[in-house]
C-alpha positions as CSV (number, residue, x, y, z in Angstrom):
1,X,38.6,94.8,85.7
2,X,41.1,93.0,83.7
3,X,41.4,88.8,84.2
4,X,44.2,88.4,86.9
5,X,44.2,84.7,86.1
6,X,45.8,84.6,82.7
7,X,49.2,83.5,82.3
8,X,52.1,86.4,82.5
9,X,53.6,86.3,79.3
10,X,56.4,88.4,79.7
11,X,57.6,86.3,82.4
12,X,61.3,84.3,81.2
13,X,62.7,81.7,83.6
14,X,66.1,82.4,85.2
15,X,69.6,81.5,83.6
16,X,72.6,81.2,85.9
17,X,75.3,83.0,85.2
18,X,79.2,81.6,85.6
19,X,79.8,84.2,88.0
20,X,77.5,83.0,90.4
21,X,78.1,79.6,90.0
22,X,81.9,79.7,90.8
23,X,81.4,81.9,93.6
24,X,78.9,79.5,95.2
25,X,80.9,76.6,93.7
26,X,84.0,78.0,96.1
27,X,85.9,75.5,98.4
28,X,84.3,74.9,102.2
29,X,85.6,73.0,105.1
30,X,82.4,72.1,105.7
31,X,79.2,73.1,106.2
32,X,75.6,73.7,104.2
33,X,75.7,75.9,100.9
34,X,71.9,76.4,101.5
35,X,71.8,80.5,102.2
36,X,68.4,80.2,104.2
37,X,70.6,78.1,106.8
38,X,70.9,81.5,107.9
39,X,67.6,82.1,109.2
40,X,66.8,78.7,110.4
41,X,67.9,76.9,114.0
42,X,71.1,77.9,115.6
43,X,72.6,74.5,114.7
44,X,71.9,75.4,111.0
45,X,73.2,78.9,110.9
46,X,76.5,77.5,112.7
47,X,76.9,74.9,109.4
48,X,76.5,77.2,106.9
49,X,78.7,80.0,108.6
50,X,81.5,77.2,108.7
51,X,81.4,76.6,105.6
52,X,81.0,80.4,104.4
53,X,84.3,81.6,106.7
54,X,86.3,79.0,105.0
55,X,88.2,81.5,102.1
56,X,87.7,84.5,104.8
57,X,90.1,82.6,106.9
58,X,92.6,81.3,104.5
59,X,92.8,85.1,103.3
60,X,93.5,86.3,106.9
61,X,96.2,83.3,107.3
62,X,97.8,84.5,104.1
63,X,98.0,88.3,105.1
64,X,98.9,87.7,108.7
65,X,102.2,85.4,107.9
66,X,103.0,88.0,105.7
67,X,102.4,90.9,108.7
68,X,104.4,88.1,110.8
69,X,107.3,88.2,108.7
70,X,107.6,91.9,107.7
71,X,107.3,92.4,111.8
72,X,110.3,89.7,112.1
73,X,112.1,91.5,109.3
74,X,112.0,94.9,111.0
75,X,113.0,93.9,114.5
76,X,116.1,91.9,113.6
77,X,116.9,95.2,111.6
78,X,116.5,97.9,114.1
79,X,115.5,96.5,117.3
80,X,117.7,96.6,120.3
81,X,116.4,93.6,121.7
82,X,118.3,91.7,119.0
83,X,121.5,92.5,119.6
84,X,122.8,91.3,116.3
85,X,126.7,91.9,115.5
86,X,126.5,93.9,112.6
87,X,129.3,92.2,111.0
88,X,127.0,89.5,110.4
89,X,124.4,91.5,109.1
90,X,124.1,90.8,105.2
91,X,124.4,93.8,103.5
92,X,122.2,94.6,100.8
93,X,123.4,95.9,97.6
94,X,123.1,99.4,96.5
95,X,121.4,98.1,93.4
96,X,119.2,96.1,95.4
97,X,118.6,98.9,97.5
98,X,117.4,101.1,94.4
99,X,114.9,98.1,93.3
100,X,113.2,97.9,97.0
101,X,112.8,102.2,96.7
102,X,111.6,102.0,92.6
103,X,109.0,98.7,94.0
104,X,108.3,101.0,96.6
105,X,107.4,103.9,94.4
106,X,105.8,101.7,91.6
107,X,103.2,100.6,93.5
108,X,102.3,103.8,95.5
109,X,101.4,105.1,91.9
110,X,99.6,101.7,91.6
111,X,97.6,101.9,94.6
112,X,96.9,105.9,93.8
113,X,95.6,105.1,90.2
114,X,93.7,102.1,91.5
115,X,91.6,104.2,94.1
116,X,91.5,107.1,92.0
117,X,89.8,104.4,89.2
118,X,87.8,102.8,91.8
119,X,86.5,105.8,93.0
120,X,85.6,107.5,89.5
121,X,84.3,103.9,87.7
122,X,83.9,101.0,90.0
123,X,82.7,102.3,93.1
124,X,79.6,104.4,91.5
125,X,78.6,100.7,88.9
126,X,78.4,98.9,92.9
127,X,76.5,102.2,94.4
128,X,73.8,102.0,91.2
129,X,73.7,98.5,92.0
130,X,72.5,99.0,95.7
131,X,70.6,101.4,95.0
132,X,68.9,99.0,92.3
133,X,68.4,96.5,94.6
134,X,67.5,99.1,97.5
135,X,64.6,100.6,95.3
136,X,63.4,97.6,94.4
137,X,62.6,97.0,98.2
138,X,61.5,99.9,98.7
139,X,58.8,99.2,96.3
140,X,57.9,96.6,97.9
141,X,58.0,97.8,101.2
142,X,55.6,100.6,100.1
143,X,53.4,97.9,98.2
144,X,53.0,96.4,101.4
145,X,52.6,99.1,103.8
146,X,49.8,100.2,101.6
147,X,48.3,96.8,101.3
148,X,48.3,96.8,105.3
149,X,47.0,100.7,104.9
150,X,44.0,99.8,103.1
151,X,43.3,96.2,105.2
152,X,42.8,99.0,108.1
153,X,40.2,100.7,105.9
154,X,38.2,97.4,105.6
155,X,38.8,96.5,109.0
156,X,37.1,100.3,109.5
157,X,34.5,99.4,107.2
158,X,33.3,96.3,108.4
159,X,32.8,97.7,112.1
160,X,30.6,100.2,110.2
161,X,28.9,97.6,107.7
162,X,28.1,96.0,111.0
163,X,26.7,98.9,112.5
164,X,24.4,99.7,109.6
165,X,23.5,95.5,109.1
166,X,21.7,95.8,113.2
167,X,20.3,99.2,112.8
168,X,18.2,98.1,110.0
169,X,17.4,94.9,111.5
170,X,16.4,96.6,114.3
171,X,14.4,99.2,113.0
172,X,13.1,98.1,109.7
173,X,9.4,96.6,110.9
174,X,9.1,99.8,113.5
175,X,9.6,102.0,110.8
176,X,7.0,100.8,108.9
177,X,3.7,98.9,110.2
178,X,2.4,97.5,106.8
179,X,5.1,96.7,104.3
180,X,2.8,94.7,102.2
181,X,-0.1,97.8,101.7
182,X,3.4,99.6,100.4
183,X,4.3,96.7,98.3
184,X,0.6,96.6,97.1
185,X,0.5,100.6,96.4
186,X,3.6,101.1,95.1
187,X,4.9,97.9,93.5
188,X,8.2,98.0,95.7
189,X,9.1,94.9,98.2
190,X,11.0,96.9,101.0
191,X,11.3,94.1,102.6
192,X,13.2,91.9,99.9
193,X,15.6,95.2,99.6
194,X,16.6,95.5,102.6
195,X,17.1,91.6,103.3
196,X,19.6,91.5,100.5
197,X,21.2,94.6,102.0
198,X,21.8,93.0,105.0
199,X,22.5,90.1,103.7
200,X,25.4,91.8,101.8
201,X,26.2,93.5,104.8
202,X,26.8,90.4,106.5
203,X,29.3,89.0,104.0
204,X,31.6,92.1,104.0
205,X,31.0,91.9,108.2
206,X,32.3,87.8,107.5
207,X,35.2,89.3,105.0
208,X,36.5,91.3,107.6
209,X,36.4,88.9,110.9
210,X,37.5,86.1,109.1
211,X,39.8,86.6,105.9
212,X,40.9,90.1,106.6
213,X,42.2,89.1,109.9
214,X,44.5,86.1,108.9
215,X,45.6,88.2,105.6
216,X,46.3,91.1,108.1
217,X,48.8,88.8,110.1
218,X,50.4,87.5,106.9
219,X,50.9,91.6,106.1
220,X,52.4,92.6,108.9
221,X,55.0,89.0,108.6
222,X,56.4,90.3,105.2
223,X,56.4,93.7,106.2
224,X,58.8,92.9,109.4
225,X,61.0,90.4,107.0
226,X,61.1,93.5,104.0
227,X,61.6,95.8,107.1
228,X,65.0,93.6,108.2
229,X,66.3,93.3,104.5
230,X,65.7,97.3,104.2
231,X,68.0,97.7,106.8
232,X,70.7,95.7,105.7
233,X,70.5,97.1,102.6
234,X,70.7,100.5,104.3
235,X,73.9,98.9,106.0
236,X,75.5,98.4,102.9
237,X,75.0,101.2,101.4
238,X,76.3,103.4,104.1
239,X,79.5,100.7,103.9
240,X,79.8,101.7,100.6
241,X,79.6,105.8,100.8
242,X,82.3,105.2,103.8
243,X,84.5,103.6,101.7
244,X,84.7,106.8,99.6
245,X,86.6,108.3,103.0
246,X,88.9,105.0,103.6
247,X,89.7,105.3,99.7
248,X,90.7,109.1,99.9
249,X,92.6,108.3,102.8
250,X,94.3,105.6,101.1
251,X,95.0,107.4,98.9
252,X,96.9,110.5,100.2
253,X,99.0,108.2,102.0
254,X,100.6,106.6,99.4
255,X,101.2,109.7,97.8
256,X,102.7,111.1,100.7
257,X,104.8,108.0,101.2
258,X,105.5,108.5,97.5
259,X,106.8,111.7,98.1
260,X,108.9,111.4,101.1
261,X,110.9,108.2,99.6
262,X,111.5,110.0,96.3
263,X,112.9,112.8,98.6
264,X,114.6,110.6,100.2
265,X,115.9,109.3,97.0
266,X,117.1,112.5,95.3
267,X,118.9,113.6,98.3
268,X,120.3,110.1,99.1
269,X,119.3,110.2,103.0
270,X,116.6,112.0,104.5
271,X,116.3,114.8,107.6
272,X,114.8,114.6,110.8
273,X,111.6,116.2,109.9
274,X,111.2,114.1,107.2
275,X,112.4,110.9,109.1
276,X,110.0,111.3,112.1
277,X,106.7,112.3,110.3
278,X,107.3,108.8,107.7
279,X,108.1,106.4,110.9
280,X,105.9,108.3,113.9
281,X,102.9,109.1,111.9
282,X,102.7,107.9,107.9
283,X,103.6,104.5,109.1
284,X,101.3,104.2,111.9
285,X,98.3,105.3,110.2
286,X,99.0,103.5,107.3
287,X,99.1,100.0,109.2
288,X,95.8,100.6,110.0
289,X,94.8,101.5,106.9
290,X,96.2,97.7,105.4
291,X,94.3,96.3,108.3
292,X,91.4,97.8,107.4
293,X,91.9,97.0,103.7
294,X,91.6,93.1,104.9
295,X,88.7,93.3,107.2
296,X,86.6,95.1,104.0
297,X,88.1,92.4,101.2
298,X,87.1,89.6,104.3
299,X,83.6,91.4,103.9
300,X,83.3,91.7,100.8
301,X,84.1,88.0,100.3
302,X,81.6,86.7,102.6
303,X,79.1,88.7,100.9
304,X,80.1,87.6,97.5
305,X,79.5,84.0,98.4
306,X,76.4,84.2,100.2
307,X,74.9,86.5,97.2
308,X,75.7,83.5,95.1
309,X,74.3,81.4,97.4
310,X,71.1,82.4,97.0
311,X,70.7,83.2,93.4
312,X,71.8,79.4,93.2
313,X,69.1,78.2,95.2
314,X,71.5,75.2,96.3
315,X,69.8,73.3,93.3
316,X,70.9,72.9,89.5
317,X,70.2,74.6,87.6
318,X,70.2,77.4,90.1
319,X,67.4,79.7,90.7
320,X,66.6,82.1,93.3
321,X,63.3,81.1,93.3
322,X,64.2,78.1,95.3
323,X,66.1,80.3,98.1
324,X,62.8,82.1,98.7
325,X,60.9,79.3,98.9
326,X,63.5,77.5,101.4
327,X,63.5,80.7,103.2
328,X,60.2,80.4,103.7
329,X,60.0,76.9,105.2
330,X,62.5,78.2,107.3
331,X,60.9,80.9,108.6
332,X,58.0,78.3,109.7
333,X,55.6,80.1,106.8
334,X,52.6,77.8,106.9
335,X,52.2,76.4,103.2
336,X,48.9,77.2,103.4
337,X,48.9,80.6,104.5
338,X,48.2,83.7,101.5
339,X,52.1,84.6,101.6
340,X,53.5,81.4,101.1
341,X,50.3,80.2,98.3
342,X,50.9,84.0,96.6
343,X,54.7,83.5,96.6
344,X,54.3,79.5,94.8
345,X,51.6,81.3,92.7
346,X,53.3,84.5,91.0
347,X,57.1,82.9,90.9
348,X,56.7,79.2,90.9
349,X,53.7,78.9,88.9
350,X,54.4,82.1,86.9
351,X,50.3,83.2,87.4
352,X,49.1,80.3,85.6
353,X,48.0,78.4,89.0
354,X,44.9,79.1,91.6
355,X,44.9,82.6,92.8
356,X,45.4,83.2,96.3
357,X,43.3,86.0,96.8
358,X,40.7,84.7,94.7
359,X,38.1,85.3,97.3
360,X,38.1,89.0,96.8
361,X,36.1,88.6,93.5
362,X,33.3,87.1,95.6
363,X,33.9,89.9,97.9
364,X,33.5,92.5,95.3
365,X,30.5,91.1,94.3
366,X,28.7,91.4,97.4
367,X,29.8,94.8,97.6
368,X,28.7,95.6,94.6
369,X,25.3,94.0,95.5
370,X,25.0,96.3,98.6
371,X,25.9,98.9,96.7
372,X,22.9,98.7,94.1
373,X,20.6,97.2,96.8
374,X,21.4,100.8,98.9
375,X,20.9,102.8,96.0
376,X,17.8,101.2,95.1
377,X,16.5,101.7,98.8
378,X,17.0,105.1,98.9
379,X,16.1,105.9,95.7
380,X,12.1,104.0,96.6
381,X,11.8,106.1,100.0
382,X,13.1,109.6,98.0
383,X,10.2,108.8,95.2
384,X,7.2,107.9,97.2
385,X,8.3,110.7,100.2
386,X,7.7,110.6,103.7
387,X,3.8,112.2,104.0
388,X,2.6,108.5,101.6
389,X,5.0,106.1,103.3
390,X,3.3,107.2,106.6
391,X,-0.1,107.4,104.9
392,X,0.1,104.0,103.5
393,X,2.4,102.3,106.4
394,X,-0.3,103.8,109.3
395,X,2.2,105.2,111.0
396,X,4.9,107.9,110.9
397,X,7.7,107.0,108.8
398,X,10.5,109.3,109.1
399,X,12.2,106.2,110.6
400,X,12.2,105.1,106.9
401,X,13.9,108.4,106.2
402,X,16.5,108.2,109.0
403,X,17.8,104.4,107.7
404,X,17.5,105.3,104.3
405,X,19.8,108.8,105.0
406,X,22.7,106.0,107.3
407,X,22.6,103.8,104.0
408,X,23.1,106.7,101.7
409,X,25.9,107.9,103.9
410,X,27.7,104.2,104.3
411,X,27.0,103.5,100.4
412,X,29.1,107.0,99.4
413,X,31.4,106.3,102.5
414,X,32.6,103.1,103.3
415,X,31.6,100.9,100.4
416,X,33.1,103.6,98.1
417,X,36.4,103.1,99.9
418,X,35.9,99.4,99.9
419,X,35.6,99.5,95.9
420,X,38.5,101.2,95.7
421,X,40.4,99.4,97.7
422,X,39.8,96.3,96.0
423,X,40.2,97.8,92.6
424,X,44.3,98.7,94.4
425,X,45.0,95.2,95.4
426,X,43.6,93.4,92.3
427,X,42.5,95.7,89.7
428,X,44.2,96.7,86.3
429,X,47.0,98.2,88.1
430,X,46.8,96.4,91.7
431,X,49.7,95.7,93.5
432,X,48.7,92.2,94.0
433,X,48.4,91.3,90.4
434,X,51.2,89.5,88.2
435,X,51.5,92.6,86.2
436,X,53.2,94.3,89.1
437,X,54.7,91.9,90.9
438,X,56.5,89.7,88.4
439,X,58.4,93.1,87.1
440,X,59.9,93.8,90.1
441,X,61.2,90.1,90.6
442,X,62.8,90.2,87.0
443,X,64.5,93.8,87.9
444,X,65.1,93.5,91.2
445,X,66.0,90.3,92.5
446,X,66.5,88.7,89.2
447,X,68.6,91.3,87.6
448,X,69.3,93.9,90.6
449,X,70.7,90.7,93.3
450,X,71.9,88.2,90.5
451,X,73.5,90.2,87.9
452,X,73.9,93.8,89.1
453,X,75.0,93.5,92.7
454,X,77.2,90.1,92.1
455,X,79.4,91.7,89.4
456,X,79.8,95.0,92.1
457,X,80.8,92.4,95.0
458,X,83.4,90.9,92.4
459,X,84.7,93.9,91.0
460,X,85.2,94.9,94.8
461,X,86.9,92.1,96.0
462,X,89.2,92.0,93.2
463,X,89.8,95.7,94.2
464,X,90.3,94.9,97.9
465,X,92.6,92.1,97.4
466,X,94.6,94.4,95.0
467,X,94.6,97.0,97.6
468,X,95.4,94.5,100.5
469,X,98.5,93.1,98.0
470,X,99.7,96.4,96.5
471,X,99.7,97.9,100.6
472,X,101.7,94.8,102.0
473,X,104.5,95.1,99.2
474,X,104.4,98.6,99.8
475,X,105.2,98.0,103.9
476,X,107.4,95.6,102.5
477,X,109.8,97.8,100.7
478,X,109.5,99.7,103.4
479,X,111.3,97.7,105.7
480,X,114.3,97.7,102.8
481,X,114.5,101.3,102.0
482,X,115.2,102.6,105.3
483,X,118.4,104.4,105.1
484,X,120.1,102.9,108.6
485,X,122.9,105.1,110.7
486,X,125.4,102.6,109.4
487,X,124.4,103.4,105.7
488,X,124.6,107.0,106.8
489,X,128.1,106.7,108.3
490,X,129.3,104.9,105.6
491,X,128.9,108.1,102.9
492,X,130.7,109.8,105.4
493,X,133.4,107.7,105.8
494,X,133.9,107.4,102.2
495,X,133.6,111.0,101.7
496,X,136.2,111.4,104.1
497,X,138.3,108.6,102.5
498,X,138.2,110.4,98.9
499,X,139.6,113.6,100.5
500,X,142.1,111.7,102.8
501,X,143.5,110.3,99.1
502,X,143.7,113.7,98.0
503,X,145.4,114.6,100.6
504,X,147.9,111.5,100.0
505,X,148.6,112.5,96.7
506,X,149.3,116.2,97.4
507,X,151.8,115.6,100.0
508,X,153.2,112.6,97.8
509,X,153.8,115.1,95.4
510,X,155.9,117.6,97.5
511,X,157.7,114.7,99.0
512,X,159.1,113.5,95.6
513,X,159.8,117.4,94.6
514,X,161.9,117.7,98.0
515,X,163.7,114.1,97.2
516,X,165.3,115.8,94.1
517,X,166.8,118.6,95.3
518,X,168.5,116.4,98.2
519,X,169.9,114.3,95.1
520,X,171.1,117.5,93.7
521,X,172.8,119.0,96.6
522,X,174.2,115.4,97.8
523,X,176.2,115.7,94.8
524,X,177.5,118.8,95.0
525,X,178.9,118.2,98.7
526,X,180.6,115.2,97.8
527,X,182.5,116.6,95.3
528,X,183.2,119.4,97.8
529,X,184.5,117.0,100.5
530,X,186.9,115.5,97.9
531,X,188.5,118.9,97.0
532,X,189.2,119.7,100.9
533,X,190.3,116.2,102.0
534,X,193.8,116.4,104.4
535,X,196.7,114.2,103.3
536,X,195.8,112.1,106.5
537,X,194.4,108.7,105.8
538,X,192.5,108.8,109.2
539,X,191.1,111.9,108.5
540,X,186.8,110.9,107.2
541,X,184.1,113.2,107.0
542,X,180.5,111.8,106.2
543,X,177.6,113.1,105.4
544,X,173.8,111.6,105.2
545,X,171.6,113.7,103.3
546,X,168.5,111.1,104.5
547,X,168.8,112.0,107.7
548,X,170.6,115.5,107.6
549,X,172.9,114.4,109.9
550,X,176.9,115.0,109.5
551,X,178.9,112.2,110.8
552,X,183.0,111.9,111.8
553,X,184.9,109.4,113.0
554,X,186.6,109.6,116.1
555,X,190.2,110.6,114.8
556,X,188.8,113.2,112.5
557,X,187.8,114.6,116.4
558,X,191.3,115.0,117.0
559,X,192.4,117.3,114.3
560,X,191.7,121.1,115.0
561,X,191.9,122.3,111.7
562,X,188.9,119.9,110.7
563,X,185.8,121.5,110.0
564,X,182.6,119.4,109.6
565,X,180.5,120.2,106.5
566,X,177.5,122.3,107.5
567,X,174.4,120.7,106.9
568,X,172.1,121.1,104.0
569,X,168.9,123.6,105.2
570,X,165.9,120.9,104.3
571,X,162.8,120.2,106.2
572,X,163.9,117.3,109.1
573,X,161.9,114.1,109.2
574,X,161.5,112.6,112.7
575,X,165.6,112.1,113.5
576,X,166.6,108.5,113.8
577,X,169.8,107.2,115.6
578,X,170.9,106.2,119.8
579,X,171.0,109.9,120.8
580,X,169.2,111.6,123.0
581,X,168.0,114.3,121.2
582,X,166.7,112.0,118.4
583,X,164.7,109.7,121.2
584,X,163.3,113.4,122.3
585,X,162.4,114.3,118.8
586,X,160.6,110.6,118.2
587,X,158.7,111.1,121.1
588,X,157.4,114.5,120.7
589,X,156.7,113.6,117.3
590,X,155.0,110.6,118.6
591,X,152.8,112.8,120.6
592,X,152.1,114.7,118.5
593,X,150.9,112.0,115.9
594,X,148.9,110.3,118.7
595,X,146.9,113.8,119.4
596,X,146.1,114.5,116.1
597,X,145.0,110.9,115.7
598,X,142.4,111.3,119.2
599,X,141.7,115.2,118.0
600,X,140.5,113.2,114.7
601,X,138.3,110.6,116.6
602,X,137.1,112.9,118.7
603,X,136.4,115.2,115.8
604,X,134.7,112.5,114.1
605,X,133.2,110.9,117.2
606,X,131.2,114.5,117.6
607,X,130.4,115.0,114.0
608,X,127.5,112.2,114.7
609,X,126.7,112.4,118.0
610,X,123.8,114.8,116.9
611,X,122.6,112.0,114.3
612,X,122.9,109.1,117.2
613,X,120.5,111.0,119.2
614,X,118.2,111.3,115.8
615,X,118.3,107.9,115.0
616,X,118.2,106.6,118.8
617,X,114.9,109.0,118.8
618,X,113.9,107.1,115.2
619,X,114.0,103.6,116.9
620,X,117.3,102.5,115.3
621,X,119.8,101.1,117.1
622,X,123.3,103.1,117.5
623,X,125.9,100.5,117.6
């Protein structure tokens, strides 16, 4: 067997890295920095959890003004309960407008490529990390469970030990009535063997009712504290594989969203379909989704901190070594106890102090002893045989026979097992030797917990918080983009403008077309009336070509043989003038104006009656 007691070279002390000491150097309220506050009194765990919520709740007060104000935003925009005048609305600019959609879309791609990254690089580094750290325990959790395996097998072999230590007590001087005449014939002191054998016997009986009960409790304490870290290992890897689902799902929705805005986009405004699936079911879903995102990056954090905690040991420089030995006062460990003495011996004293289990050497040597003693008895009774022991003893010795056959069967048996079983806990290649234990501090605690699984909480809360950021700008926008009925009637409205102006023009241009050939055919009748006039000065004949009206005074009336020039044949604009029939004409005209006028509202009024409903079914408000 090799020398347990020699100092473990390989051994190297701990070195903090910056990581962990700016995560456990982050601003508390209040409160202990001292991670084995959390297994101690109720009083301690509430100090250090007030001190350990402290950035958890200034990340929750950031997010949830920003939810506050989003919700405010969104409510004076489209909530009827406002009852804003939308001429006081400000309008925002159509340049604007395009920067909240292109923010929008910018950092949909940037939350896709982050999870798609996340999902390929970072989130497999944090689940070899766990796993690390998870192997690591579950070494040690098998180390222990067979340590507490083969501290049954001694507790089975002393209750046998015991059995065979009174059955030759009992029966050793009935066996034989003369040891001495067989000590005289055959040289061999029966007696002195089987006194050491007993003797021997007794000491592994001691080993068991003593030691092996109080290292059998200290067994079965670690096991139930490497059982509850097991588990929330087990929790956090599970929280990790489910974040492969949120992720996914966080995914598609920003792709979705991606593609209905850039719909939206192309075709200016979107339809119904489109409209109801982004606000009744994208929108929803993806709420949850952000609120999600900040209860993980709250996790995360709180993990993060209390991971540095520990490998800081709340001591400078900062080891882990002191949290497990502050954990251990916590827990009420008795200093004195073998967990507590094997703990100071293999990390604090790095196996260059007093073993713990030193009494198992003595141990193994009384088995050893009861081993060659039980050989050596049943190898005397085989030589001599039966027919002389009961020749020389004076009476029958097959009880001889029948003791020496129970040692025989113990000695392969049980102190077999017992040999090996020593050998496992201290041997070359025990499990309670600073050869095995020291090598899975320095991969799994020292390198696994302190290195490995503080850069995986890091990288995921600077993930989350990118997440958490990139989502709220993303609701954000939202809020912006939203093409509103108002927005919607105005293309209209413009569009109908654009033709009305062609329209204008058109008619404009017919209008000036039928001015100059009135011009023309003014002239002509003037020049007409001159050639006709009577020799009477009273005699006048007028004509307007505005109006198309022919006008006489009242002496022309009274000349027969004066004929009024006939009108020019051109299109009549609404007559003006004090008779009747031009008062008729204004007012049919009138009419006529004022129902094309209502058959245009109307017209218009119906056009978006359809989209009222739409939008009234959207949550907008039709004003």
């Amino acid at each position: 067997m090799t020398d347990i007691f020699t100092e473990y070279e390989s051994y190297t002390s701990y070195e903090e890295s910056s990581l962990v000491q700016n995560w456990h150097g982050v601003p508390r309220f209040r409160g202990s920095s001292d991670v084995s506050d959390l297994v101690g009194t109720d009083n301690e765990i509430s100090d250090y959890s007030v001190g350990l919520v402290f950035i958890p709740i200034l990340i929750m007060t950031f997010f949830f003004c920003w939810s506050i104000t989003i919700a405010i935003f969104t409510c004076c925009k489209h909530c009827k309960a406002c009852k804003l005048d939308p001429s006081k609305r400000n309008e925002t600019s159509k340049t604007l407008k395009k920067f909240y959609r292109s923010v929008f879309l910018l950092f949909c791609f940037f939350g896709v490529l982050g999870c798609l990254l996340y999902l390929l690089i970072g989130l497999p580094v944090a689940v070899d990390a766990i796993e690390k750290v998870e192997d690591g325990q579950m070494d040690v959790q098998n180390m222990l469970n067979d340590a507490y395996s083969d501290i049954e097998t001694l507790e089975r072999i002393g209750s046998e030990s015991e059995s065979t230590r009174s059955r030759l007590e009992d029966n050793l001087e009935e066996s034989c009535n003369d040891f001495d005449a067989v000590e005289d014939a055959f040289g061999i002191d029966f007696q002195q063997i089987v006194n050491s054998l007993t003797s021997g016997l007794n000491n592994l009986e001691g080993f068991v009712t003593s030691d092996l009960d109080e290292l059998a409790s200290d067994f079965n304490e670690v096991i139930d504290i490497s059982e509850d870290v097991g588990s929330f290992i087990d929790d956090v890897s599970h929280g990790f594989n489910n974040s492969v689902i949120y992720l996914i799902i966080v995914a598609v929705l920003m792709t979705c969203f991606s593609f209905v805005v850039a719909f939206e986009w192309m075709f200016n405004i979107s339809p119904f379909s489109v409209r109801c699936i982004s606000l009744s079911v994208l929108m929803p879903i993806f709420g949850i989704t952000v609120f999600i995102a900040v209860i993980i990056l709250i996790a995360t954090t709180i993990l993060v901190v209390v991971n540095a905690d520990f490998c800081n040991g709340d001591t400078s420089p900062g080891n882990p070594i002191n949290s497990i030995f502050n954990i251990l006062e916590k827990l009420d460990i008795d200093p004195s106890s073998y967990n507590y003495r094997s703990v100071e011996y293999f990390l604090k004293d790095s196996c260059q102090g007093t073993y713990p289990l030193r009494f198992l050497e003595g141990y193994e040597n009384d088995l050893q002893g009861a081993i060659a003693y039980s050989s050596e008895f049943n190898q005397a009774i085989g030589d001599i045989g039966v027919d002389e022991l009961s020749r020389v003893c004076g009476n029958d010795a097959t009880g001889l026979v029948v003791l020496s056959d129970e040692v025989e069967e113990f000695s392969a048996g049980a102190l077999t097992d017992l040999a090996t079983i020593l050998d496992n806990v201290n041997g070359e290649n025990g499990y309670l030797t600073c050869d095995t234990i020291l090598p899975l501090y320095d991969t799994y605690i020292k390198e696994g917990v302190c290195v490995d699984l503080m850069e995986a909480w890091n990288a995921a809360f600077i993930f989350f918080t990118s997440l958490a950021i990139v989502s709220m700008v993303i609701l954000s926008s939202s809020a912006f983009y939203e093409p509103t009925r108002k927005e919607i009637l105005t293309l209209v409205e413009e569009g109908d403008e654009e033709r009305e102006k062609e329209h204008a023009i058109e008619k404009s241009e017919v209008v000036d077309g039928v001015d100059g050939t009135l011009n023309l055919d003014k002239d002509d009748h003037n020049k007409a009336g001159i050639d006709n006039e009577t020799s009477s000065e009273d005699k006048s004949v007028s004509f307007k070509a505005e109006t198309g009206v022919c006008e006489m005074s009242v002496d022309t009336l009274d000349h027969a043989d004066v004929v009024p020039l006939p009108a020019p044949v051109v299109p009549k604009p609404p007559p003006t003038g004090d008779s009747n029939d031009a008062i008729t004409v204004e007012a049919v005209t009138s009419e006529k104006n004022t129902n094309q006028m209502k058959t245009k509202n109307d017209s218009k009024e119906g056009k978006f009656s359809g989209l009222d409903d739409m939008l009234e079914l959207q949550g907008f408000v039709v004003k």
